[in-house]
C-alpha positions in Angstrom: 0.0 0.0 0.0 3.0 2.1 1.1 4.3 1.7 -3.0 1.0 2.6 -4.4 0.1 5.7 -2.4 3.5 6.9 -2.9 3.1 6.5 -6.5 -0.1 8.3 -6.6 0.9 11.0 -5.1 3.8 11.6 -7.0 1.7 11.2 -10.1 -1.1 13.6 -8.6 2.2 16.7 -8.1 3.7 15.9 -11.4 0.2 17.0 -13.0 1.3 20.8 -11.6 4.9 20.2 -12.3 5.2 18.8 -15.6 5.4 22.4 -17.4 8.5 23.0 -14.9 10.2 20.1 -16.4 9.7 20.7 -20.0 11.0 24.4 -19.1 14.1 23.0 -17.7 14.9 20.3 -19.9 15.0 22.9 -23.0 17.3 25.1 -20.6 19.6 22.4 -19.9 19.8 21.3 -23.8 20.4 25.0 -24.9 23.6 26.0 -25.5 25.2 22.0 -25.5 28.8 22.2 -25.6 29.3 25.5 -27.0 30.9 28.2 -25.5 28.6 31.3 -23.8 27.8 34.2 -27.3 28.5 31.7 -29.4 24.6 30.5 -30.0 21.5 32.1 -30.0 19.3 32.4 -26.6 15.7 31.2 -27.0 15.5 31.3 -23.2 16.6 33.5 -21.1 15.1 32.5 -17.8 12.5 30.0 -16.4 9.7 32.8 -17.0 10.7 33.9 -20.7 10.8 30.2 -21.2 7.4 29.8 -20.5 6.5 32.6 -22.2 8.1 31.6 -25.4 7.4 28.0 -25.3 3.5 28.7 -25.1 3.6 31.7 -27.8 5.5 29.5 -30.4 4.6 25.6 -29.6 1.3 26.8 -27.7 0.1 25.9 -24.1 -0.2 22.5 -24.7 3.7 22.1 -25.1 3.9 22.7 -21.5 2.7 19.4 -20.9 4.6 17.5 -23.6 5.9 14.0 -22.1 3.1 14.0 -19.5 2.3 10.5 -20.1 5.4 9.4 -20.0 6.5 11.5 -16.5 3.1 10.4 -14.8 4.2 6.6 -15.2 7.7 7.3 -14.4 7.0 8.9 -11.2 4.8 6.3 -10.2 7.5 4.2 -10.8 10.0 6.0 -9.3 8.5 7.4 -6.7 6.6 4.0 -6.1 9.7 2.4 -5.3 11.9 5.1 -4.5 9.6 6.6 -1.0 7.4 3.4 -0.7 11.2 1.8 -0.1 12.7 4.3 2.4 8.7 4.1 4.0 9.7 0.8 4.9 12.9 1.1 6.1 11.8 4.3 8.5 8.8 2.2 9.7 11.4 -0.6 10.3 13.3 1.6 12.9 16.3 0.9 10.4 17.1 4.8 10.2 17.5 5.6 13.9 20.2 4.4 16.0 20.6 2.3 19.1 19.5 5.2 21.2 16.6 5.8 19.0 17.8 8.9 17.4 17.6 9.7 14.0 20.9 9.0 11.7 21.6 11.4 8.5 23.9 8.3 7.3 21.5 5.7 8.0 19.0 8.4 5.9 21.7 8.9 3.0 22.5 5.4 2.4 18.6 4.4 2.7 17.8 6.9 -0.2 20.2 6.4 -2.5 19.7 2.6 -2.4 15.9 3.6 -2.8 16.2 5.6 -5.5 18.6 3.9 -7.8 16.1 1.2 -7.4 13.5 2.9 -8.9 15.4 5.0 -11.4 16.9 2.1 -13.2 13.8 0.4 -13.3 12.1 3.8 -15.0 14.7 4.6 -17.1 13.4 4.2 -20.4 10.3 6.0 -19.4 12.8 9.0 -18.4 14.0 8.7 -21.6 11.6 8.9 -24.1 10.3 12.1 -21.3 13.1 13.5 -22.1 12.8 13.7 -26.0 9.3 14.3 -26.0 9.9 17.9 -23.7 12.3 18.5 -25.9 10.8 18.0 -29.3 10.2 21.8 -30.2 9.1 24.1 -33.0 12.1 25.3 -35.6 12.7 28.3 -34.2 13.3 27.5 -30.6 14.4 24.0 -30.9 17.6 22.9 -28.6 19.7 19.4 -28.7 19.0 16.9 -30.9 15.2 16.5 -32.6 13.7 13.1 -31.9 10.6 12.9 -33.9 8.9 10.7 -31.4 4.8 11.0 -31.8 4.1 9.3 -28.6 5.4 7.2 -25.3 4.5 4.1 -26.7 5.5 4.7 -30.7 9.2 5.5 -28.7 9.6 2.9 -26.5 8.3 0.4 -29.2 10.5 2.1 -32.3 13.7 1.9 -29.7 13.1 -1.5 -28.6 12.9 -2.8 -32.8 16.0 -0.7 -33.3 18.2 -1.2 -30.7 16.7 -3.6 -28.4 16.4 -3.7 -24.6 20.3 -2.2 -24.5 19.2 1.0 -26.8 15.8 1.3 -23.8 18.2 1.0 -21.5 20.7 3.6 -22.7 22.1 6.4 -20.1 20.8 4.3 -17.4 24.0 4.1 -15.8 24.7 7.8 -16.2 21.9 8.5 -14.0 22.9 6.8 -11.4 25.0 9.2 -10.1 22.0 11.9 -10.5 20.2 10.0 -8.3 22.3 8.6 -5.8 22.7 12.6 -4.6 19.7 13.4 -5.2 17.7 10.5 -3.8 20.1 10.1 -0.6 20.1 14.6 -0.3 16.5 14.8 -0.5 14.9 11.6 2.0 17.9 12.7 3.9 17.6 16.7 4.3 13.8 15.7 4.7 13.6 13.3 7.8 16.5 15.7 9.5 14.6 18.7 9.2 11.2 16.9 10.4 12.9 15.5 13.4 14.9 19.1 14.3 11.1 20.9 14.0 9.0 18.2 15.9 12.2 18.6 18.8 12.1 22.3 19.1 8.1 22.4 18.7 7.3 24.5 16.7 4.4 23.0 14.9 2.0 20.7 16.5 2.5 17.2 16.5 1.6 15.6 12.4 1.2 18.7 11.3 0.8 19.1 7.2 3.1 22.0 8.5 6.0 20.2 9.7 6.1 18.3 6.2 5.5 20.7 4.0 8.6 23.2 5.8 10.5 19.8 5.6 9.2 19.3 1.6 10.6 22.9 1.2 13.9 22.7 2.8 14.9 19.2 1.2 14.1 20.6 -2.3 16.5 23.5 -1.9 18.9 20.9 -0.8 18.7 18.5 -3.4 18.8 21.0 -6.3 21.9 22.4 -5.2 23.4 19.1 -5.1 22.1 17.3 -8.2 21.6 20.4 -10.5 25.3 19.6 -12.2 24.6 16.0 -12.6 20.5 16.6 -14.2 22.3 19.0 -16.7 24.7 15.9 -18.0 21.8 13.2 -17.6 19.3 15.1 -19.6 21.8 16.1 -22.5 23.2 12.1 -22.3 19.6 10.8 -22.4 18.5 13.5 -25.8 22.1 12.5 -27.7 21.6 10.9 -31.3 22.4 7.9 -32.1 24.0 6.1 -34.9 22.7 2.8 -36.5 23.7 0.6 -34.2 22.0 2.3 -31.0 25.2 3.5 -30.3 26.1 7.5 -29.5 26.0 9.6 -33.0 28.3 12.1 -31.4 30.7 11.4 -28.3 29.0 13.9 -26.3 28.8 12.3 -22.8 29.1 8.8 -21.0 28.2 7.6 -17.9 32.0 8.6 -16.6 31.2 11.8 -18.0 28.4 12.2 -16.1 29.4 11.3 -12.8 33.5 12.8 -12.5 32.9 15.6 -15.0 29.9 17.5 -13.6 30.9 18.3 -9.9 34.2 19.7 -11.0 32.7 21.6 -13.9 30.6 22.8 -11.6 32.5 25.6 -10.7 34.0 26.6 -13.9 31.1 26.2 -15.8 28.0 27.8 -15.3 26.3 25.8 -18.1 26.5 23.3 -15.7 24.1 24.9 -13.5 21.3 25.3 -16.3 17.8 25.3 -15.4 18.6 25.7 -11.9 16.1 27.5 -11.1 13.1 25.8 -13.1 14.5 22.2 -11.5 14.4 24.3 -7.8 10.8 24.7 -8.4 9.9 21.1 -9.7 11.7 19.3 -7.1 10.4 21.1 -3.8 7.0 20.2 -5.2 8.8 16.0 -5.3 9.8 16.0 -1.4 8.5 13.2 0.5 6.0 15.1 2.7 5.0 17.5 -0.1 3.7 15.3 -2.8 1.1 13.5 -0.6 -0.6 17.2 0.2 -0.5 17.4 -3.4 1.1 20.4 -2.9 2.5 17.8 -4.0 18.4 30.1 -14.3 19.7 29.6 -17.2 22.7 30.9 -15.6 
């Protein structure tokens, strides 16, 4: 039950948040591997995204890949909170004394969440090139001209097999390893600090939704580098064989590149604040309320 409800929920915020996404995957892809003046802006921030994505594509683009990010939250978040449910309800994140252990949190999460991630990631796939399928004149990274979730999945599994619906899955591991372990982590640390100095009543929507809030801060700062290389790994072309058209990125890439990039690069850091916004909305204690920069 613990699974299910989890999904739901998850399904019931990404409803909201789904126009967040498609906002920042087009900021993340814009701009790939060239340098800063070098390419044409189509947008400037989270808000002028929005604005130009419904002028020129229309409203409706705003919820391109829908299909395909309601079942992959289900999925993912399914497994991912139904998992670390267990474990809390288990007593395995609190030590002998009874209090509650950040490692304990961290290690719970990230085995959580790579869990459900690998399972989902050919859903997060094809989600990817769906929001990023664009008109013309605003279109960033590579053009897949996908017309559904189920026309991709089927035309990449006759193409390239279970390999080609399986490719980048690796890559985002590292994605969410820190952002799975950061997030359940950040959340049941704040929760336990608020319920200790009282300042909401006991099971308070409150005390979750504060919590939801502060681990969504948390967890963008700390996976933003890593979504920017998994989103522009999961959109790269590919060649006959399934294989990558261009050598863009690889898993390796992904995971030992982007944290030290980080702080040279402030493409790195793209669609920051469009991804801040999505994920506070994906918190544990948020998403059962249904509440839930281009640098």
């Amino acid at each position: 039950m613990d699974f299910l409800m989890s999904g739901l929920a998850a399904c019931g915020a990404c409803v909201f948040t789904n126009p967040l996404e498609v906002v920042k995957t087009r900021m993340q892809l814009q701009g790939e591997l060239q340098a800063p003046g070098t390419y044409q802006r189509h947008y400037r921030n989270v808000f002028h995204a929005f604005i130009t994505i419904g002028k020129v594509d229309g409203l409706a683009a705003l919820q391109k890949g829908l299909a395909p990010a309601l079942l992959y939250q289900f999925l993912m978040n399914g497994i991912r909170l139904g998992t670390y449910g267990l474990a809390e309800a288990g007593g395995y994140l609190h030590t002998a004394e009874g209090t509650h252990s950040p490692a304990r949190s961290a290690a719970a999460g990230a085995m959580a969440g790579v869990m459900g991630a690998y399972l989902g990631s050919p859903i997060y796939m094809v989600k990817t090139h769906l929001q990023a399928q664009a008109a013309s004149e605003i279109a960033v990274g590579h053009q897949y001209k996908h017309q559904g979730m189920f026309q991709a999945l089927t035309e990449i599994g006759q193409k390239h097999g279970l390999v080609g619906l399986w490719r980048g899955a690796l890559g985002g591991l590292p994605r969410v390893i820190i952002g799975s372990s950061t997030q359940l982590c950040t959340f049941s640390s704040t929760k336990d600090l608020l319920s200790q100095w009282e300042i909401f009543p006991p099971q308070s929507w409150k005390l979750a939704l504060v919590a939801a809030m502060v681990s969504g801060i948390a967890v963008v700062l700390a996976m933003a580098p890593f979504d920017v290389a998994c989103t522009r790994l999961y959109n790269q072309p590919t060649d006959a064989q399934g294989k990558n058209g261009v050598p863009k990125f690889s898993a390796t890439s992904c995971s030992a590149s982007a944290p030290l990039l980080g702080t040279k690069d402030v493409g790195i850091m793209k669609g920051q604040t469009g991804h801040q916004l999505f994920k506070v909305t994906q918190a544990p204690g948020w998403s059962p309320i249904l509440l839930g920069t281009q640098s």
